[in-house]
Structures are given as C-alpha cells and as structure tokens.
C-alpha positions as a Markdown table, in Angstrom:
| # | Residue | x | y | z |
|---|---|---|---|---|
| 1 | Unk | -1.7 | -23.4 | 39.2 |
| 2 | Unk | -1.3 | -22.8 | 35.6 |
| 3 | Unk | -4.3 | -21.3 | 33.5 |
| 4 | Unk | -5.5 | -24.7 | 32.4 |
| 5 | Unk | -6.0 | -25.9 | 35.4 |
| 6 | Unk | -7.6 | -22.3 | 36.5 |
| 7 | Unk | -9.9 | -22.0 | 33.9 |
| 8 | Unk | -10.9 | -25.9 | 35.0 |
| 9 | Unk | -11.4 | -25.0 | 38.2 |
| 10 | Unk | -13.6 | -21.7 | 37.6 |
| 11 | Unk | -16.0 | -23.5 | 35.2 |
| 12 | Unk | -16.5 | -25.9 | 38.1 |
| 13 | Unk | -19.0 | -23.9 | 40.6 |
| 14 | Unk | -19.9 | -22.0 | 37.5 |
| 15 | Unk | -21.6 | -25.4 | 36.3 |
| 16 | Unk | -22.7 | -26.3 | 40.2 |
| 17 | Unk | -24.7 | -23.1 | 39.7 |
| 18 | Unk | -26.3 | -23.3 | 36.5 |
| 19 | Unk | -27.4 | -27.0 | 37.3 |
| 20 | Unk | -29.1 | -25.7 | 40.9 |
| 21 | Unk | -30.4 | -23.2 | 38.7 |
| 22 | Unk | -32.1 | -25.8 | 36.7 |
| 23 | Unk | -33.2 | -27.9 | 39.3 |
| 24 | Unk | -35.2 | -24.4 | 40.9 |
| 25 | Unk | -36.7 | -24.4 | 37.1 |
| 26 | Unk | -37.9 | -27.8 | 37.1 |
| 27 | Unk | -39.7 | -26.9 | 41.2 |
| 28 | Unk | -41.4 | -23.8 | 39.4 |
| 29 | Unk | -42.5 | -25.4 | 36.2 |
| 30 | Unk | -44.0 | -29.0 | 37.9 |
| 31 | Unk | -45.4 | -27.0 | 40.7 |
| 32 | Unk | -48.0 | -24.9 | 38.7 |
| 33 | Unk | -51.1 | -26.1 | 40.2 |
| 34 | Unk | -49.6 | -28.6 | 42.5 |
| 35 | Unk | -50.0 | -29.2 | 46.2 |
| 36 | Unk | -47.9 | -32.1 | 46.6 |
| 37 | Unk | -44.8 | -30.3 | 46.9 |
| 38 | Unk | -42.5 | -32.9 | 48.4 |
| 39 | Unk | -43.3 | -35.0 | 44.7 |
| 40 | Unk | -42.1 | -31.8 | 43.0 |
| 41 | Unk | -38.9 | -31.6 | 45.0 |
| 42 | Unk | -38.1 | -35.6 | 44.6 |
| 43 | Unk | -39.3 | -35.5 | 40.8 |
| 44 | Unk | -37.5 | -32.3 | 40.1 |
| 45 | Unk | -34.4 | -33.8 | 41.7 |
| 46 | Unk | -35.0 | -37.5 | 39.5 |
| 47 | Unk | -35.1 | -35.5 | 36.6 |
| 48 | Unk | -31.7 | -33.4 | 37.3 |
| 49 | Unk | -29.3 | -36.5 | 36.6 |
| 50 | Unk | -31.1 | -37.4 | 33.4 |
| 51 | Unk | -30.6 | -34.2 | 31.9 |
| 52 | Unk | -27.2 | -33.3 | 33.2 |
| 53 | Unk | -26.1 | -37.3 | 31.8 |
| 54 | Unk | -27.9 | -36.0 | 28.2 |
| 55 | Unk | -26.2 | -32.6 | 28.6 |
| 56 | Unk | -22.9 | -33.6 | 28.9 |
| 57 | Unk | -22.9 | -36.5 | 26.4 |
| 58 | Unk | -23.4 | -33.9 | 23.4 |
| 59 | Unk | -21.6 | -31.2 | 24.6 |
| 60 | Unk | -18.4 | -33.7 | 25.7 |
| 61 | Unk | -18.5 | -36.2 | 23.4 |
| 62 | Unk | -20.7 | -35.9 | 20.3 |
| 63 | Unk | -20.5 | -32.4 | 19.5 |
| 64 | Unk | -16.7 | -32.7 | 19.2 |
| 65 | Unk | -16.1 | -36.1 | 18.0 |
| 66 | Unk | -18.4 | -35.7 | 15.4 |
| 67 | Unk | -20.1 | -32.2 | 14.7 |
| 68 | Unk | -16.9 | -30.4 | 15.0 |
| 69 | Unk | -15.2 | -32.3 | 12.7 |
| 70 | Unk | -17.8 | -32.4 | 10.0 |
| 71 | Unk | -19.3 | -36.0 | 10.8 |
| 72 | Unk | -22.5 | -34.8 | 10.6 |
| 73 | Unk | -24.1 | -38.1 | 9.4 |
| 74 | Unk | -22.8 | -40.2 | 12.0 |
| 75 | Unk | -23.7 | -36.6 | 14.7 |
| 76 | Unk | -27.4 | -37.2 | 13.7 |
| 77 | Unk | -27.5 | -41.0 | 13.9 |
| 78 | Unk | -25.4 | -41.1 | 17.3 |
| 79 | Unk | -28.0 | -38.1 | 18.6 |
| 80 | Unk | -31.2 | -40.2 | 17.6 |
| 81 | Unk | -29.6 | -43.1 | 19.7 |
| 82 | Unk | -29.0 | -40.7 | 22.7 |
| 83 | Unk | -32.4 | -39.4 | 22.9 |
| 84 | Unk | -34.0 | -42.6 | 22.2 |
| 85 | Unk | -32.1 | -43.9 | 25.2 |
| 86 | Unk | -32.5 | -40.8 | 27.1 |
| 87 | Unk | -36.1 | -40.8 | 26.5 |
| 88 | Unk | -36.2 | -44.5 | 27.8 |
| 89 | Unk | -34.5 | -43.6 | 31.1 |
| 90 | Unk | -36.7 | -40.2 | 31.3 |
| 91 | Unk | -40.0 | -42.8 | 30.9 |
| 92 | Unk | -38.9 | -44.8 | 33.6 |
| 93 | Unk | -38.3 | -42.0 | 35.9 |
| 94 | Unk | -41.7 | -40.3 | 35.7 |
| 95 | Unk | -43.2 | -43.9 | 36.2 |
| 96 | Unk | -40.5 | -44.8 | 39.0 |
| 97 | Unk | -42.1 | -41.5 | 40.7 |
| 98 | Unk | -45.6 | -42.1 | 40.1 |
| 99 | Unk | -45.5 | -45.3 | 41.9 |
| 100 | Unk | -42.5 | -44.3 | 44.4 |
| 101 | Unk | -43.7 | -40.9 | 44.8 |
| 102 | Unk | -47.6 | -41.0 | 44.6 |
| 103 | Unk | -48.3 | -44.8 | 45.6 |
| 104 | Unk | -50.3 | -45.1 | 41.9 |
| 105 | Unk | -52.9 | -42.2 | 43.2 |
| 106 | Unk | -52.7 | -40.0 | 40.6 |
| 107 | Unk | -54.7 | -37.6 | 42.3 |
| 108 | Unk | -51.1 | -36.7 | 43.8 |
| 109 | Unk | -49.4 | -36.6 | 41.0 |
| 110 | Unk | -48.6 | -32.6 | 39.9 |
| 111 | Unk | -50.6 | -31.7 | 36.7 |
| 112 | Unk | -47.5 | -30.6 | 34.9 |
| 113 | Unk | -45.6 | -33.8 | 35.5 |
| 114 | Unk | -48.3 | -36.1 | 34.4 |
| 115 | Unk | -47.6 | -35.5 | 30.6 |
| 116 | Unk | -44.9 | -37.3 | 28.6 |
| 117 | Unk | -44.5 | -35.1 | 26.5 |
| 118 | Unk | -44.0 | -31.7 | 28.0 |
| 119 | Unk | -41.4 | -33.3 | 30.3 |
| 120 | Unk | -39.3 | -34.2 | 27.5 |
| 121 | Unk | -39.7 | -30.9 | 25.6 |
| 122 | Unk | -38.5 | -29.1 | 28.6 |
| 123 | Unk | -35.4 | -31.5 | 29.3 |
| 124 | Unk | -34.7 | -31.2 | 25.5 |
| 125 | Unk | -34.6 | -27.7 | 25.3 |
| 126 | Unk | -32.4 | -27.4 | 28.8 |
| 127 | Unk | -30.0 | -29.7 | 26.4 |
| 128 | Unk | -30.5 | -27.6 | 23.5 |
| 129 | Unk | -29.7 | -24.7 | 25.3 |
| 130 | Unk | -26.6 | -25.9 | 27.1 |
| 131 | Unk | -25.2 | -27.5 | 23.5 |
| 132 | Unk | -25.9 | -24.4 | 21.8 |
| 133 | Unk | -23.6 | -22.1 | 24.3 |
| 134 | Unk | -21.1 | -25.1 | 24.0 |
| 135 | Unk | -21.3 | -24.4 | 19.9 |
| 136 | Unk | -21.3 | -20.5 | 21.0 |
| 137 | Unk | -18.2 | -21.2 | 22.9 |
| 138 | Unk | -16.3 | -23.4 | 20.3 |
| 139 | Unk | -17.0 | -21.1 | 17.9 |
| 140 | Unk | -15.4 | -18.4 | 19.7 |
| 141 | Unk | -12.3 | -20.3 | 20.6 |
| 142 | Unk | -11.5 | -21.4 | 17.2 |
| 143 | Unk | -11.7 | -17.8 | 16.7 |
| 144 | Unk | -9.7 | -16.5 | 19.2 |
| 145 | Unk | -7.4 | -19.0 | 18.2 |
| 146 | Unk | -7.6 | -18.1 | 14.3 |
| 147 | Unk | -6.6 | -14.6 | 15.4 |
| 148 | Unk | -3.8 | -15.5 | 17.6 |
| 149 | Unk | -2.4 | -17.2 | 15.0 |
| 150 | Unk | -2.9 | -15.0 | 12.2 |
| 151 | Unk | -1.3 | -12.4 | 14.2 |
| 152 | Unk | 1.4 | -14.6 | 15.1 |
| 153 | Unk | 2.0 | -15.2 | 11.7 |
| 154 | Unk | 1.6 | -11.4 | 10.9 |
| 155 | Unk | 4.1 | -10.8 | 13.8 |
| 156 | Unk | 6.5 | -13.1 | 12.0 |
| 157 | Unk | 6.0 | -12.0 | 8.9 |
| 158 | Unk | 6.9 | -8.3 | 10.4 |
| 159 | Unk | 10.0 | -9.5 | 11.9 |
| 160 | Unk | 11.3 | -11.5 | 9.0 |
| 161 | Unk | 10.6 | -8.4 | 6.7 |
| 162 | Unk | 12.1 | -5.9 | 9.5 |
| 163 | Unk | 15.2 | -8.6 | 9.9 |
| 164 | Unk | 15.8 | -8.9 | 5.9 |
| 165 | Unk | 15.6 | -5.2 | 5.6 |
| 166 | Unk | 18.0 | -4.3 | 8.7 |
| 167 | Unk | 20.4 | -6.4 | 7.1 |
| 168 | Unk | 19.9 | -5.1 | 3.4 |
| 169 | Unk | 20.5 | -1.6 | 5.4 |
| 170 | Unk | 23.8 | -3.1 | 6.8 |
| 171 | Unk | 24.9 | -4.0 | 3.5 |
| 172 | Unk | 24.4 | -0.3 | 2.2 |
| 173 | Unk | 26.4 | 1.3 | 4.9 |
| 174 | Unk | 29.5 | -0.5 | 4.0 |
| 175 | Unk | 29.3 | -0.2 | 0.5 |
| 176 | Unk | 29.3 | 3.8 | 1.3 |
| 177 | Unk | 31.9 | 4.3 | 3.9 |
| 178 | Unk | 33.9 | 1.9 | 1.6 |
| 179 | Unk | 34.1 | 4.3 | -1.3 |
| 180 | Unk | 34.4 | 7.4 | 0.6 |
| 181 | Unk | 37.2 | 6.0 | 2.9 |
| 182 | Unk | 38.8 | 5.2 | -0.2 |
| 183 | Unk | 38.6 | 8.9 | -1.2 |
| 184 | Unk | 40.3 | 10.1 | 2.0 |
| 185 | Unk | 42.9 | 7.0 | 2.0 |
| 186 | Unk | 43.9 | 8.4 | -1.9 |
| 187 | Unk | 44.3 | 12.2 | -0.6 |
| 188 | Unk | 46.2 | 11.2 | 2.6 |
| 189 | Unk | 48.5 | 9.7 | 0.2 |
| 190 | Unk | 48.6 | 13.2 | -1.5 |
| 191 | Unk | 48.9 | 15.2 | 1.9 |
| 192 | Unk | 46.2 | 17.2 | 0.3 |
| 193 | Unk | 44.2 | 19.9 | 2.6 |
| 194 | Unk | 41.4 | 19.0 | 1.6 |
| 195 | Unk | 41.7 | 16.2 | 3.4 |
| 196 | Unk | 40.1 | 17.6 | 7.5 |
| 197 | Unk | 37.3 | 18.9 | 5.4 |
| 198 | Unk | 36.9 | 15.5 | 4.2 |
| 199 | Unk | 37.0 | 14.2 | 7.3 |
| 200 | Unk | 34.8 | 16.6 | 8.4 |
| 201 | Unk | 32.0 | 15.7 | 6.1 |
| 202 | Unk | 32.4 | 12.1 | 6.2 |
| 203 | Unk | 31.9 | 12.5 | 10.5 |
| 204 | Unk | 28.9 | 14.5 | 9.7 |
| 205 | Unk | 27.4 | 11.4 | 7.1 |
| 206 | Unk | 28.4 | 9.3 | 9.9 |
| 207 | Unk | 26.5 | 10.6 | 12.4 |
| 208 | Unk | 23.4 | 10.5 | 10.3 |
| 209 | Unk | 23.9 | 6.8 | 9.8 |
| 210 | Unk | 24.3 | 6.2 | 13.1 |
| 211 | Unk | 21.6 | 8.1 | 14.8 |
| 212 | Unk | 19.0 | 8.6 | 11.9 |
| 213 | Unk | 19.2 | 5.3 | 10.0 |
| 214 | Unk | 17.9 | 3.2 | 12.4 |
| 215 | Unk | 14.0 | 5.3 | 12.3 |
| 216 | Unk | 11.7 | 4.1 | 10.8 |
| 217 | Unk | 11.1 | 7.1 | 8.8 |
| 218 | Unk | 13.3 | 10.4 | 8.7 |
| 219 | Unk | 12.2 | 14.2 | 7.0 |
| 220 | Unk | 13.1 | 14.7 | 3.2 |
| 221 | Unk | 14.8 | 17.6 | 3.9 |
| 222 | Unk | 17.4 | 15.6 | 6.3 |
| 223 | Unk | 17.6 | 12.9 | 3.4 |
| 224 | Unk | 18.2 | 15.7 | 1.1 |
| 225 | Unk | 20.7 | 17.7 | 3.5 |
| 226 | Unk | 22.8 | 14.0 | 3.7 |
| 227 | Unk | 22.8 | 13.3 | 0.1 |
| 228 | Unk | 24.5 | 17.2 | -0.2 |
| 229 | Unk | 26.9 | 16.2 | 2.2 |
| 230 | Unk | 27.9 | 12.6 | -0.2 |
| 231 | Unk | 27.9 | 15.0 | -3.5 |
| 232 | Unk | 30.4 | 17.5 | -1.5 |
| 233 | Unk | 32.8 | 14.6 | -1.1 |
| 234 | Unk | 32.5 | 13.7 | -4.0 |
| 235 | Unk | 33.0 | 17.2 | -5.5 |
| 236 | Unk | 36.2 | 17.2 | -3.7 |
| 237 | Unk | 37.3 | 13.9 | -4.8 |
| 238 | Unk | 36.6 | 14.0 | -9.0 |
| 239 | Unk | 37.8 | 17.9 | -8.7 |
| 240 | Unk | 37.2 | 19.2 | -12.1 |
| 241 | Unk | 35.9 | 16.6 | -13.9 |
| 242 | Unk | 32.3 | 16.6 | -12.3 |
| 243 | Unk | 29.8 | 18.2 | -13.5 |
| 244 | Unk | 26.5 | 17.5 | -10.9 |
| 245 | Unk | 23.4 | 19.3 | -10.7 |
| 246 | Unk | 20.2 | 18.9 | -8.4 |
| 247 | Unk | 17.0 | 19.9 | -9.0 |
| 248 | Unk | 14.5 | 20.3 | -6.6 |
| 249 | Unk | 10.7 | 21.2 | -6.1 |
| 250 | Unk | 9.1 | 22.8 | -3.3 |
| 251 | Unk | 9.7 | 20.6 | -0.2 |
| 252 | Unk | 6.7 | 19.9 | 2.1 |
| 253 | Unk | 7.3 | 20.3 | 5.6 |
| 254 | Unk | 8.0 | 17.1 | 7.9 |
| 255 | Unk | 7.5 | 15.1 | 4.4 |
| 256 | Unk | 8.8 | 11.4 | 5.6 |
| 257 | Unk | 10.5 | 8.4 | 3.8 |
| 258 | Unk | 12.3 | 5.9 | 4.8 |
| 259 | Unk | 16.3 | 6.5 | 4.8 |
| 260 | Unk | 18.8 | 6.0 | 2.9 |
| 261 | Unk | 16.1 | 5.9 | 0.4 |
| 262 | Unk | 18.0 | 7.5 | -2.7 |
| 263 | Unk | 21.8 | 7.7 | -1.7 |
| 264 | Unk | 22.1 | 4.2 | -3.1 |
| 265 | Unk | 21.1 | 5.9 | -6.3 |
| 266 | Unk | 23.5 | 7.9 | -6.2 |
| 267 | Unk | 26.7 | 6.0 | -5.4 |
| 268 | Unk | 25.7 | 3.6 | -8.6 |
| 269 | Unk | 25.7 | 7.0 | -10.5 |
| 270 | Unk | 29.3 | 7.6 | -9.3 |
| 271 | Unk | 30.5 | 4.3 | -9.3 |
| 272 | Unk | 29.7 | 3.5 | -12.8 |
| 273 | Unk | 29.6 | 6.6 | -14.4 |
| 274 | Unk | 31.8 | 7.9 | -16.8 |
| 275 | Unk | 33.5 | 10.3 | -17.7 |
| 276 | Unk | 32.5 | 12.0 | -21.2 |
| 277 | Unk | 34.3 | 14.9 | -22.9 |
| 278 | Unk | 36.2 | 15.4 | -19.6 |
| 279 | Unk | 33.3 | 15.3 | -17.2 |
| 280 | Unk | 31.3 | 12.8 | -15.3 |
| 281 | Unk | 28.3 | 14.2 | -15.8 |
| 282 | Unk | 25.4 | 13.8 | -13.2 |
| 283 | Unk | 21.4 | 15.1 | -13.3 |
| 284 | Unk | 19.4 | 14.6 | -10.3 |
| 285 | Unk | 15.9 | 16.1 | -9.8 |
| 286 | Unk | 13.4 | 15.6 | -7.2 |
| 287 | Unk | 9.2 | 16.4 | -7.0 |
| 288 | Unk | 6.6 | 16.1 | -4.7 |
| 289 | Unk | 3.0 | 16.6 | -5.5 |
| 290 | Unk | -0.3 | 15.6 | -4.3 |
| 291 | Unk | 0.1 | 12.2 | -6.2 |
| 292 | Unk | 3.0 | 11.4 | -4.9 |
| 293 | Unk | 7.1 | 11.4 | -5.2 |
| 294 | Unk | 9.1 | 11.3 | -8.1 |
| 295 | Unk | 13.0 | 10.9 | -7.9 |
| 296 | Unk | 15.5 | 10.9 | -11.0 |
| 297 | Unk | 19.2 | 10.6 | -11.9 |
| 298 | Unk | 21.1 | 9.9 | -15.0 |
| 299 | Unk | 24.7 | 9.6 | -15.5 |
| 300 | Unk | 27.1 | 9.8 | -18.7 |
| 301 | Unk | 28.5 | 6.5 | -19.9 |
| 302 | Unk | 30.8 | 5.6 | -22.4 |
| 303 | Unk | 28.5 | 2.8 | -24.1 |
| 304 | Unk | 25.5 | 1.0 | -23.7 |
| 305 | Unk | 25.2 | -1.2 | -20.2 |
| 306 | Unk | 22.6 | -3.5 | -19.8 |
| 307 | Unk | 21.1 | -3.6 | -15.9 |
| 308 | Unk | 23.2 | -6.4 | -14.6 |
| 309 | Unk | 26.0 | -4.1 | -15.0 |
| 310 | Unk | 26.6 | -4.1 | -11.5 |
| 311 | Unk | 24.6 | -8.0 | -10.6 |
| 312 | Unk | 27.7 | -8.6 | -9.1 |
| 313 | Unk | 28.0 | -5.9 | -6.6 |
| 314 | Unk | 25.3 | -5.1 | -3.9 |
| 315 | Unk | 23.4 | -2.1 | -6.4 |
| 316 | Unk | 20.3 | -2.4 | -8.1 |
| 317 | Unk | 19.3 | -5.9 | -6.8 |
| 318 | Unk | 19.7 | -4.7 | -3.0 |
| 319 | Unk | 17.8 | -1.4 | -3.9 |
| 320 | Unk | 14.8 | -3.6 | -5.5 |
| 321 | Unk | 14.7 | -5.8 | -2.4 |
| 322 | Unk | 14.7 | -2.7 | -0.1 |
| 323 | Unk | 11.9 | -1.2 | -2.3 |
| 324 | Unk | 9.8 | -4.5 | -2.1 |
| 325 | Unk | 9.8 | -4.5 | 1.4 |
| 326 | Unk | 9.4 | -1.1 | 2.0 |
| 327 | Unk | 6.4 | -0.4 | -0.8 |
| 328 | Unk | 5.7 | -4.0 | -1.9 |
| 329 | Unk | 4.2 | -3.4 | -5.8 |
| 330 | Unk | 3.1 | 0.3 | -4.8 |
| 331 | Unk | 6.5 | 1.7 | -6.4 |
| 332 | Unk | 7.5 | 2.2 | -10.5 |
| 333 | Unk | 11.4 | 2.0 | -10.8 |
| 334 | Unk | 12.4 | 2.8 | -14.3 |
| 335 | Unk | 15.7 | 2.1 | -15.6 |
| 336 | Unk | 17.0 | 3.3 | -19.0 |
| 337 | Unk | 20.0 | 3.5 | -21.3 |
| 338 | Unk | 20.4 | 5.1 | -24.1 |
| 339 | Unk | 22.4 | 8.3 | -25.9 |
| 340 | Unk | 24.9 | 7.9 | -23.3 |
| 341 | Unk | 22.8 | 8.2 | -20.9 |
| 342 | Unk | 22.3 | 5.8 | -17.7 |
| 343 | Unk | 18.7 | 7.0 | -16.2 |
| 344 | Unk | 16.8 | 5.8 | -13.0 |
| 345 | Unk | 13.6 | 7.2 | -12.6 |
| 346 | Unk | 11.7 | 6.1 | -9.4 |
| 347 | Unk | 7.7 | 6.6 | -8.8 |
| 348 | Unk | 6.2 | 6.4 | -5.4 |
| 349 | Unk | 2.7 | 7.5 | -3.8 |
| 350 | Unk | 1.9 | 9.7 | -1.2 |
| 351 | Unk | 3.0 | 7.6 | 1.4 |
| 352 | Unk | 2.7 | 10.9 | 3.6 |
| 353 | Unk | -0.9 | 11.2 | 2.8 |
C-alpha cells in the first residue's frame, strides 16, 4: 500500500468518528428538556445526512474548485445556492419528523428542535467548522509543499554550486602539477641533484591535494605550509634569478579557508612574471584581523598587461568563479598594473567569526 492510499485509508474511521461524534452532539443539544427521546435519536439521525451532504460539498468541491483558486465570486454565489438548497432539504426534514415522528402533537416534539432557526445555526456552524479545518489543512499542505520545494530547489542549487566548483578545483590541479612536472622533466634532462628533492616536494604537494583538497575548509597554517612547499620548487627551478619574499601577520589558531585558496595566485605570479634587472621579483604578504583577511602579491613585469593577459588560460577567470561561489559579493579582489608592477590584492571577511 503506498502512502496515498494509507493516508486514504486513515482519514476514513477518523471521519466515521468525528461524524458519530456529531450525531452524540445533535442527541445532547435536542434533548435539553425533552422526554421524547426516541424523536431525538430519529431526528438527530435525519439531521446527520443533511449536514454530512453540506459538509462535504464545500469542503470537496467548492472550496477547491473555486476558493482555492481565487474564484471567490463565483465561491459566494455557488455557496448561497448550497445553503438555500440545504436549508430547503433541512425544512423538510424537521417537518418530515414532526409529522413522522410526533403524529402532528407538538406536545412531543423536543423544545430545542421546534425552532427553525436554531437547527440551522447549529448545522451551519458544524459545516463551518469542518470547512475551516479543511482551509487549516490546505493551508498547511501548500506549505509543506512550498518548503519541500524550496529546499529542493536550495538542494539543487547546493549541488550545482558544489558540482561547478569541484570541477573549477579539477581544473586547478592540473594547471599546477602541469608546471611543476615541467620543472622536474627540464632537470632530469640536466641529471641535476636537485632533482629527488624535487620529487620530494612535489609528493609532499601531492599528498595535500589529495587528502586535504577535497574539505570543505582546511587551517591557514596548512594553506600556508603548501604554498612554502610550491615557492621551494620554484626556488629551485628559477635558481638565482628569483627574488621572493613572504610576509606574514600573526596566525590565529585553527583559522579556516577554503583550499587552494591563494596558490592560484601565486602560479599566475610565476607564470607571467618577469624577470627585471636579472630577477623575477615576487612580494607576498598576508593579514588577519578582527575584520577580516587580506592577501597580496605583486610581480615584476616588463610592460604594462591589461587583465586578459592570461583570458586564455584557466587564471584569473577560474579564480573569480571560485571566489563567487565560495563568497558570492562578500569578497574585494583588486587587480593593478602599474611601475612594473603586476598586484592582486584580495579582501575577505571574517568568515571564521
């Protein structure tokens, strides 16, 4: 049985109930001062199929035909026909009883049952009571709904975002190993010995790629401690001709960001650097405060490049993606060139806070 058919068969004796339920109201109310109580039981029992006919009629059919869907002229017209042709059929029942019932002695006729118009209030507000936990329960269904969907949607969304930047992640990774295998490949050729230590390094970047990339989030100080490992290489490769520095500020402890946050940074510094009066010339600094993070790096170039220079590669325009999905608008990358002088300053909040 699947859960439509469940919930279909639950609201069955739930509505067996509630309408034995009326039917003991309708005995109480008509038998206040009454001694006739085989009238009250038939009458009560008259009465039932009327309002159970009314009942369902609104709550089946013009509530969501009509007043669901915002028809609330033709709701009100189609209601004043029901209750004019309830009201007939509620008429001929109390007189049906008086003369089935009492044999026209109205001396046996309960007090409560003998006016009109109390016995239509009280089968009006049993319907207005049952069509307003019908309302009740729309209401909450469309809501329920609403919230599965937005969710769904917010799941979606999630996955879509987590998808795009997985794959602007795989994109990074090769660009990396790319340049550094090339930096082993050129001293194998050269049977230099600095080529295990190479290896060495480039096992240890690995392994952070591998096992660390995939989080979420990772410590500073292990983004830090990877982007060493990169400027080693590359120390080894460029051999006298670079000229690096790194400036840091106090580190909090466990402070997290996302990884491979600023190595992307840094291979653009290296791949389009150049070199000036014999050195390729590289400034990094790094500071955290209560506001937030601010990471910068500027490389020597020979002349002014615009910031397409590298639109053709995977750069800038996968680091801006990357940065949209990770911090939406709650980032300030700023790129300038000038003096010889390539310079990528990037602002985020305490995203630790």
């Amino acid at each position: 049985m699947d859960i439509i058919q469940f919930k279909k068969a639950r609201f069955i004796p739930i509505h067996i109930v509630f309408w034995i339920g009326v039917w003991f109201f309708y005995v109480y109310f008509f038998s206040y001062n009454a001694t006739n109580t085989a009238y009250v039981f038939w009458f009560s029992s008259f009465l039932l199929p009327a309002t159970m006919i009314t009942a369902y009629f609104f709550i089946y059919y013009l509530i969501p035909k009509y007043l669901l869907n915002k028809r609330y002229w033709h709701f009100v017209l189609y209601s004043l026909y029901t209750l004019v042709f309830s009201t007939y059929f509620i008429i001929l029942t109390i007189y049906g009883s008086f003369i089935f019932l009492s044999r026209l002695n109205i001396a046996n006729v309960p007090v409560m049952s003998r006016n009109f118009a109390f016995v239509l209030i009280l089968i009006y507000l049993i319907v207005g009571l049952v069509s307003f936990v019908n309302l009740i329960q729309h209401n909450f269904q469309a809501l329920t709904r609403n919230k599965e969907l937005e969710n769904k949607i917010l799941e979606t969304q999630l996955e879509l975002k987590n998808q795009e930047l997985s794959y602007l992640k795989k994109q990074i990774h090769p660009h990396f190993l790319f340049n550094t295998l090339n930096t082993i490949y050129g001293f194998a050729l050269k049977k230099s010995d600095y080529t295990p230590e190479i290896i060495l390094k480039l096992s240890n970047l690995l392994d952070y790629i591998l096992y660390q990339v995939q989080k979420p989030s990772v410590s500073l100080e292990k983004e830090l401690l990877h982007i060493e490992e990169y400027l080693e290489l590359e120390k080894i490769r460029f051999k006298d001709t670079l000229n690096v520095s790194f400036k840091k500020g106090q580190i909090p402890f466990n402070y997290k960001i996302p990884p491979m946050l600023f190595i992307p940074f840094v291979e653009n510094a290296f791949k389009h650097g150049s070199i000036v009066n014999g050195f390729l010339t590289i400034k990094m600094t790094l500071n955290v405060t209560d506001e937030g993070l601010m990471f910068g790096i500027k490389n020597t170039i020979k002349e002014t490049l615009d910031e397409k220079r590298d639109s053709n590669g995977l750069g800038l325009d996968n680091i801006r993606k990357r940065l949209d999905l990770l911090f939406k608008d709650n980032y300030e990358l700023q790129i300038v060139c000038d003096n010889g002088w390539y310079a990528i300053k990037l602002e985020l909040p305490n995203i630790n806070a």
